[in-house]
N, C-alpha and C positions, 0 to 999 in steps of 0.2 A: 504494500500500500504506500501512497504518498505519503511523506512525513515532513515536506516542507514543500511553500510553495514560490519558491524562487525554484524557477528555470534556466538553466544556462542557456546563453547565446552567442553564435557565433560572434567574434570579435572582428569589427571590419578592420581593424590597425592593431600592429603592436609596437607602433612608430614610438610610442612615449616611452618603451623601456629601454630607447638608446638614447645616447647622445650623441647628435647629427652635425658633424663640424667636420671642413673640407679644409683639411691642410695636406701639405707636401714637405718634403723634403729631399735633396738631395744626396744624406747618405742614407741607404737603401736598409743597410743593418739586418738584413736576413741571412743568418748561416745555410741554411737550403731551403728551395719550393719543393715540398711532397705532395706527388701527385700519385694517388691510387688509382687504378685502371686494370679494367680485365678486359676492354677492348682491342682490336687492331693495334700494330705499333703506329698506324698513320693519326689515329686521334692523338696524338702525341706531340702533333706538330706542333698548334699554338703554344704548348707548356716550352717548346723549346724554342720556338723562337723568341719568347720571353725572358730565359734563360740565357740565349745568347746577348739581349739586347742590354741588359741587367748585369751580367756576368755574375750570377749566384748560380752554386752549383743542384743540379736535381737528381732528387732523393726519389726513384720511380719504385714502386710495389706494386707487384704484377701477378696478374693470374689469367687461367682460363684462354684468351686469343692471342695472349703475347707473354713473349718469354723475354727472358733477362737481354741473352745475347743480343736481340733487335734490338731492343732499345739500345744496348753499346753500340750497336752500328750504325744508327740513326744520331746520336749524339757524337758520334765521332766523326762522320762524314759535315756536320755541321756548325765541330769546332767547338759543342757542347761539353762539360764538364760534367757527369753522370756519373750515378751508381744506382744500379738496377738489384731491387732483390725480390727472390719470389716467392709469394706468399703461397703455400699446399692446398689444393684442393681439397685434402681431407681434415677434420678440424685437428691443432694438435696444439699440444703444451710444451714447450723447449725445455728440456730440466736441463741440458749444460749449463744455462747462464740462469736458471734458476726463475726464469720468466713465464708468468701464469697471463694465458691472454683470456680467460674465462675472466667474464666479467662478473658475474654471480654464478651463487648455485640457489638462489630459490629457484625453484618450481614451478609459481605463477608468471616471474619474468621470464624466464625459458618459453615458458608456454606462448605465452605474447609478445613473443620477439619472432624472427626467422633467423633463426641462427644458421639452420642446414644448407641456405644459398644465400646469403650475404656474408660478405667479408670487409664491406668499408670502411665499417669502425674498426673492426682490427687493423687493417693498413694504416688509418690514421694514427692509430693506438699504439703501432710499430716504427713510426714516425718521432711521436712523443719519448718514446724509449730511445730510440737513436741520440733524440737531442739530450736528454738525462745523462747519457752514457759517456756522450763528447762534450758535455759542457757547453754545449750549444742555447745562449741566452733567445734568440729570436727564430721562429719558423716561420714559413709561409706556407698553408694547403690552398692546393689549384686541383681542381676535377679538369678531368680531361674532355669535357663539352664547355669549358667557359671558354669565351673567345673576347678578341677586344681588348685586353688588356695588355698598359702599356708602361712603359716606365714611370710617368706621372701617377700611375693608377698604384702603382708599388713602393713611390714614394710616400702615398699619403696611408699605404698601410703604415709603414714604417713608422712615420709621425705621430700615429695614435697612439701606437704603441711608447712615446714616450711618457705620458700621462696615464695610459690606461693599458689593460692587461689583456684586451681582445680587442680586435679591428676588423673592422668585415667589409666589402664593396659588395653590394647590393644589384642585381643584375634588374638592367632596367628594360630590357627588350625583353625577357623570359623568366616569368614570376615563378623563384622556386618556392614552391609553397607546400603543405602536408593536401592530403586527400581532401579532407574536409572542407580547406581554404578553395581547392580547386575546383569542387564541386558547388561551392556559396559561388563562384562567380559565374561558372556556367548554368547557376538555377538565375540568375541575372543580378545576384549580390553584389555592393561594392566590397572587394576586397583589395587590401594592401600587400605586401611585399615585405619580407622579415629580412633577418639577418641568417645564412648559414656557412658552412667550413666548404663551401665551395669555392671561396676566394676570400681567404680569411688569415690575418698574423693574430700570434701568437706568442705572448710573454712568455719562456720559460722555465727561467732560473725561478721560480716560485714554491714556496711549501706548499703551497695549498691550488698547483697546478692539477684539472681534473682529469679526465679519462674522457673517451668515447664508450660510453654499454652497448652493447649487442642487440640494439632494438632497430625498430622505425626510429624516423629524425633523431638517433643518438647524439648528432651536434646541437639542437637544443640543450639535452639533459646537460652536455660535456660543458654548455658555457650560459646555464638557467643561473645560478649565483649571481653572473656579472649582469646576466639580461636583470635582474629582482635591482641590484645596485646601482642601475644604469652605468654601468661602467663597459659595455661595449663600444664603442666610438665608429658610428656609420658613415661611411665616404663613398654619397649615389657615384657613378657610373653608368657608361654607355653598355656596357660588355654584356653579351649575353650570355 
């Protein structure tokens, strides 16, 4: 039975839980762009030509349509700076280096996740770890469908990140939005545009640096603290 009568509704913006300031700068301060992908080595291009125009090195984790070696051969024919690693099609736990990629063991999250075909947040997750491991103060994650982006677009991650501990450019041609969001606009809803680790820096010398979980939208949950604090820092974009 009902036991309260407040309804939730969809929310046409989640614009107030950043704060939306468009700076640049000239030093870039990314130790690597990780980019997860299990497609083609050709959707790779944009990451690298970013790559090369920037000269930060890319940190690729790969499955499923592409193997390590391509991408080394695609980034060396282009003068890029890479290291390719491949993430197992089967789920697995690394015990040499003592590294647990299970993100929980309840039982209801398992359940409500797809754990058995998605791997993003792990790659992301494997990402995270790299930079812990080297000492690496700032990342940059790029999916390999954003296109558009350019040095200026990577300067003004950079910049946010001096003040704030997440930086995101918001793709203004192609609303990444959850199911729910995409279906409020095609029942003829206004809806808006969030922030996610699709073109996103990333503070990471921090204690209390999060994780990606093994769900849907895990980059919500990985940076819902800074969205509650507003301490994301949004820099619109053309880039789809």
């Amino acid at each position: 039975r009902v036991t309260s009568h407040w309804v939730p509704e969809q929310s046409m913006s989640h614009a107030r839980l950043l704060d939306s300031a468009r700076q640049s700068s000239d030093d870039l301060g990314f130790a690597a762009i990780v980019v997860p992908t299990h497609r083609k080595v050709d959707s790779l291009s944009a990451c690298m030509q970013l790559a090369r125009e920037t000269r930060i090195p890319l940190v690729v984790v790969s499955s499923k349509l592409v193997r390590p070696h391509k991408v080394i051969k695609m980034a060396t024919d282009l003068g890029v700076k890479a290291y390719a690693l491949d993430w197992p099609s089967h789920r697995v736990n690394p015990d040499p280096l003592g590294i647990k990629f299970a993100t929980s063991s309840d039982p209801e999250l398992a359940a409500a996740s797809s754990v058995r075909t998605r791997d993003l947040n792990m790659k992301r997750n494997l990402g995270l770890v790299v930079a812990r491991m080297l000492d690496w103060k700032r990342l940059m994650f790029l999916d390999d469908d954003i296109y558009g982006i350019g040095r200026e677009d990577v300067g003004a991650l950079a910049a946010g990140l001096s003040d704030h501990t997440i930086s995101v450019l918001i793709p203004d041609q192609f609303p990444d939005n959850s199911v729910v969001c995409h279906a409020n606009r095609l029942g003829g809803g206004q809806q808006g545009k969030f922030a996610g680790a699709g073109a996103m820096g990333v503070q990471c010398d921090r204690d209390d640096l999060a994780f990606f979980p093994d769900i849907y939208n895990g980059d919500w949950f990985f940076f819902s603290a800074e969205a509650a604090d507003h301490k994301i820092i949004d820099s619109p974009t053309s880039m789809i």
